[in-house]
C-alpha positions in Angstrom: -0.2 -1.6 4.6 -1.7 -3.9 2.1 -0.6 -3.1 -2.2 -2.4 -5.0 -4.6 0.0 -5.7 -7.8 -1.3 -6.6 -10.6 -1.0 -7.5 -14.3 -2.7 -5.5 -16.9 -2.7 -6.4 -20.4 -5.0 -3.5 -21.8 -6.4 -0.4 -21.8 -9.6 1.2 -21.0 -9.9 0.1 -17.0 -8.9 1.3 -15.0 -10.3 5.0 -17.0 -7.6 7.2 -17.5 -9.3 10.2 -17.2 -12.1 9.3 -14.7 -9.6 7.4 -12.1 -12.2 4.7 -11.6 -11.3 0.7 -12.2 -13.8 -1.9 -12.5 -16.8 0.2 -15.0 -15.6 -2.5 -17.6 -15.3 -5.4 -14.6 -11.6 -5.9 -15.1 -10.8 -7.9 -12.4 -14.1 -8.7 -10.9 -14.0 -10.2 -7.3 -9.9 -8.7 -6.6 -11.3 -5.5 -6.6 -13.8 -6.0 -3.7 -10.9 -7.7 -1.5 -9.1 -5.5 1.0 -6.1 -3.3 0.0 -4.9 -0.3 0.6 -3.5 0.2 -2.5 -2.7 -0.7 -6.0 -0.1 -0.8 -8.5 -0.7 -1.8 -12.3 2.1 -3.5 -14.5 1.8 -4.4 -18.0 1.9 -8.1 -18.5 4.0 -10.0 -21.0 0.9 -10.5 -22.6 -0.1 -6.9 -23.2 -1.1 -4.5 -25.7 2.6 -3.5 -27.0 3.0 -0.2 -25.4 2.7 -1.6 -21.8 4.4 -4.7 -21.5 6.4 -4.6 -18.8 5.6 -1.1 -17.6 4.7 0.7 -14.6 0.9 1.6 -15.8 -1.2 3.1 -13.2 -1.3 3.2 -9.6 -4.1 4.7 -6.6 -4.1 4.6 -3.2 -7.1 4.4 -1.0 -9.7 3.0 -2.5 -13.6 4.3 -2.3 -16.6 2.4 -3.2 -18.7 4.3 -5.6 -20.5 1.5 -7.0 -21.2 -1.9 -8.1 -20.3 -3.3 -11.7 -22.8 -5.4 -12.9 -20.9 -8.6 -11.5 -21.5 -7.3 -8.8 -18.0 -6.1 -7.5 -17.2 -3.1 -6.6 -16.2 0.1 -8.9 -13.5 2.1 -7.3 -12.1 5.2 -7.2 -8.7 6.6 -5.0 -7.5 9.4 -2.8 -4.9 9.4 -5.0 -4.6 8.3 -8.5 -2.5 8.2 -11.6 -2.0 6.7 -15.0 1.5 6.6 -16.6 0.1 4.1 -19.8 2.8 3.5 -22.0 4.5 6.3 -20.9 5.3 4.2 -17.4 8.9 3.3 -16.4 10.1 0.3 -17.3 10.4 -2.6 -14.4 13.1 -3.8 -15.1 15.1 -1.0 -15.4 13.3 0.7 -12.5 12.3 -1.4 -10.2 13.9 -4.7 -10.4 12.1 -6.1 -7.3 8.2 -5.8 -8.9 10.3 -7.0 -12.3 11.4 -10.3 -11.2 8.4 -10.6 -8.2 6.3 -10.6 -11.2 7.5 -12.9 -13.8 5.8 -15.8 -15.2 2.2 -17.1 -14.5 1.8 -14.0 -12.0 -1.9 -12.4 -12.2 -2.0 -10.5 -9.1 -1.1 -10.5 -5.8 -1.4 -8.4 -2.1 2.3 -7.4 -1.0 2.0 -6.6 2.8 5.1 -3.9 3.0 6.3 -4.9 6.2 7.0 -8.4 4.8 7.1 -8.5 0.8 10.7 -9.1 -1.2 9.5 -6.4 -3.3 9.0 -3.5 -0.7 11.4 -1.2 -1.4 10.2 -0.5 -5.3 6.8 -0.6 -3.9 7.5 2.2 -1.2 9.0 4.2 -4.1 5.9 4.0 -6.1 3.8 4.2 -3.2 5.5 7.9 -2.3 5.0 8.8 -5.8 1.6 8.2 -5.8 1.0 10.0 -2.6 1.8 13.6 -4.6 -0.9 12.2 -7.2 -4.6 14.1 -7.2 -7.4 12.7 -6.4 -9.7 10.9 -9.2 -11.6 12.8 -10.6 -15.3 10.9 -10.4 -17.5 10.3 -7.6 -20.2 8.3 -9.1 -20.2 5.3 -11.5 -21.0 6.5 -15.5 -24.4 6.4 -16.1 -25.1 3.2 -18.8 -26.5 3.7 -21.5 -29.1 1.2 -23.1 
């Protein structure tokens, strides 16, 4: 099983309520490579509230449409969004903490090989009691 970690440094994608990522192209091309998973962290470089927080996760990823640069928008069987109110790395998971410091941006942890496997299968069976998100279709733009 493939995780996708990586940095955020603001809000508003993925949406909070909506459980899609990519509607403001955060992340562009990352989001159409192959992953079962993914775990958001606030970067150093964040919005206050975030930095170094556990921020959102979702597992299994759907295709439910196309940003306009041209990557996919995504939603997840399960999905949830902790925002500021996310645990602290450092404090909770150590291994994502220090496996993520510095020039880090994002990276695909394979859990049968990755030095930070154990915090990610914590947060992974976390998100597993997480609902589905809640769209199905990209929001329609308006001109």
């Amino acid at each position: 099983m493939n995780i996708l970690v990586c940095k955020q440094d603001h809000f508003g994608d993925p949406d909070p309520l909506r459980g899609t990522w990519g509607e403001t192209g955060c992340y562009g091309r990352v989001r159409g490579l192959s992953f079962d998973g993914v775990i958001g962290i606030g970067a150093n470089t964040a919005e206050s509230p975030i930095i170094g927080k556990l921020t959102w996760g979702g597992l299994f990823p759907h295709k439910i449409g196309h940003h306009d640069d041209g990557h996919p928008i995504l939603t997840f069987k399960h999905f949830f969004h902790w925002g500021s109110k996310g645990s602290l790395l450092e404090a909770d998971f150590p291994l994502i903490a220090r496996r993520t410091e510095g020039h880090f941006r994002f990276s695909i942890e394979d859990l049968s090989h990755s030095m930070a496997a154990w915090d990610i299968k914590r947060i992974y069976l976390i998100l597993e009691l997480a609902p589905r998100s809640a769209a199905t279709t990209p929001k329609k733009r308006v001109c």
